[in-house]
C-alpha positions, 0 to 999 in steps of 0.5 A: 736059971736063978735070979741070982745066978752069976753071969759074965756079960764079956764086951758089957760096954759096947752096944751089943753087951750093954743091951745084954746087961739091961735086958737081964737087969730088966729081967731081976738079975742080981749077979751080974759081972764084967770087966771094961778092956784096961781091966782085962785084956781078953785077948790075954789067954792066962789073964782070962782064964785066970778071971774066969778060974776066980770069979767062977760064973755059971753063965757067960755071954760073949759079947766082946769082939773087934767089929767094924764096917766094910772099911775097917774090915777090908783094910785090917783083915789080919787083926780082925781074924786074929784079934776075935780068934784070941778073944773067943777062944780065951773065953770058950777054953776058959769057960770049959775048963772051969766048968761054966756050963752056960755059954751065949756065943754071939756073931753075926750073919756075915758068917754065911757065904756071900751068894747063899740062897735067901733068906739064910738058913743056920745049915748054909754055914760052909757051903761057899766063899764068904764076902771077901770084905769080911772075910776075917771076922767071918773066919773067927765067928765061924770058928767060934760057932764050931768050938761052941758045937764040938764042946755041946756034942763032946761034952755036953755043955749048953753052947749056943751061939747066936747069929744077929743080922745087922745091929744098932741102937743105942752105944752103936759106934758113930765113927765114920772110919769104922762103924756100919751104914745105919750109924754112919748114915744118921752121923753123915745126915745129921753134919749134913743138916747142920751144914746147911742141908748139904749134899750127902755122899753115900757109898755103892749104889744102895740097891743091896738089901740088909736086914736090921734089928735093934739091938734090944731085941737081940739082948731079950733073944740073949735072955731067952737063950738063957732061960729056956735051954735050946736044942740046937747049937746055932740060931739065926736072931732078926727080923725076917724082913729086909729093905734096900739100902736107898729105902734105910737112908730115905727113913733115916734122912727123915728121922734126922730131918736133913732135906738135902742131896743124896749122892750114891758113889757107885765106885765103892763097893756094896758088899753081899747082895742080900743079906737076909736071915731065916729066923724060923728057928728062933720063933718056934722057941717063943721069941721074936722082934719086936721093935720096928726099924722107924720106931728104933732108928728114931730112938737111936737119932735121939740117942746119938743127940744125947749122948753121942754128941754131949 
């Protein structure tokens, strides 16, 4: 792909697109294209594919979605299904209507079923009940995946959809209503520690393993996708290693520096036992992880001190 090839980054301010956008700036790319969502309304069938039909990008990178913790997930179902529907399939059908060749489907590892066996393989997708507390935008990624496979197999376009396991750094969303448990924990230490080191409230047991990886290391994935054509539809992106939910806020307690309680609300609801991804796949392609968890829950501590709280 050239350098100065025209690539529509969808979603280029949120955590995942911003880092998508750095990564191919770091990279020399020279052309590239987004629309922040006052400018354009993805979930507006005629006026994406009307950007798409004037803009005519060679590649675009599916990075907007409607995305939250178990919270927002379990409480808005419906708009979490239909709003990711709407935006992937505006961008998908734009895409293959203007003959965009270069599609990077993003999603996320709760699209495999809720007692998959460990770690998760790409061809456990549809063998069992999801987890009901993200039920919705599992659906609509999972959907996504298969348009992006129906148009590579009938149409010869290079889709490929990327699955990240749990994502964070820098632009993650700290809002304790919505956001996931890395970015809602380093929010929750850090009042706790201006509080006067007060006792943190956590939710579920911690006993659950999750797998984290930095969304810089997804965004090279993104340009490794995009520089070396893959022969598969769909790949798993993260780090291969998991660690408890009790270990993640040990490491983030210190990072923050909070020397107080933690207190586990066992009447919440823990979500997937395990969550952990098989990333055989991408490996043999020539890309792996590269940032540890302290390394890049440090960055983002700093990052969320800078720039989230200024």
């Amino acid at each position: 792909m050239e350098k100065d090839t025209k690539i529509y980054v969808a979603g280029h301010r949120g955590m995942v697109g911003s880092a998508v956008w750095r990564a191919l700036e770091a990279s020399g790319y020279t052309h590239l294209i987004g629309r922040s969502s006052s400018e354009l309304d993805l979930r507006d069938t005629q006026a994406t594919h009307d950007f798409i039909a004037k803009e005519k990008p060679h590649a675009i990178v599916d990075a907007a979605a409607r995305v939250g913790g178990i919270l927002a997930n379990s409480r808005n179902q419906y708009e979490f299904l239909l709003e990711n529907l709407q935006i992937q399939n505006n961008l998908i059908q734009g895409a293959h209507q203007n003959d965009v060749d270069n599609f990077i489907f993003l999603g996320s590892s709760c699209i495999y079923p809720k007692m998959a066996p460990q770690p998760l393989k790409e061809e456990y997708l549809l063998t069992g009940p999801l987890e009901p507390t993200n039920e919705g935008y599992a659906l609509a990624k999972i959907t996504g995946v298969r348009l992006c496979q129906a148009l590579r197999d009938q149409y010869n376009r290079n889709y490929v959809s990327l699955m990240p396991t749990n994502l964070y750094g820098p632009n993650d969303n700290f809002d304790l209503e919505t956001s996931h448990v890395l970015p809602a924990m380093i929010r929750k230490f850090h009042e706790a520690k201006q509080n006067g080191n007060a006792p943190v409230t956590l939710w579920g047991s911690g006993t659950p393993r999750r797998e984290f990886l930095h969304v810089d290391d997804l965004a090279r994935a993104v340009v490794h996708a995009l520089e070396h054509p893959l022969p598969d539809n769909l790949y798993n992106v993260g780090t291969g290693t998991d660690i408890t939910i009790k270990e993640l806020a040990g490491i983030i307690q210190k990072a923050v520096g909070h020397t107080g309680e933690i207190r586990w609300d066992t009447s919440k609801p823990d979500g997937t036992p395990r969550k952990l991804m098989d990333v055989s796949k991408m490996k043999a392609l020539g890309w792996k992880a590269e940032i540890g968890l302290d390394e890049g829950i440090q960055q983002t501590h700093e990052w969320f001190l800078q720039s989230f709280l200024s």
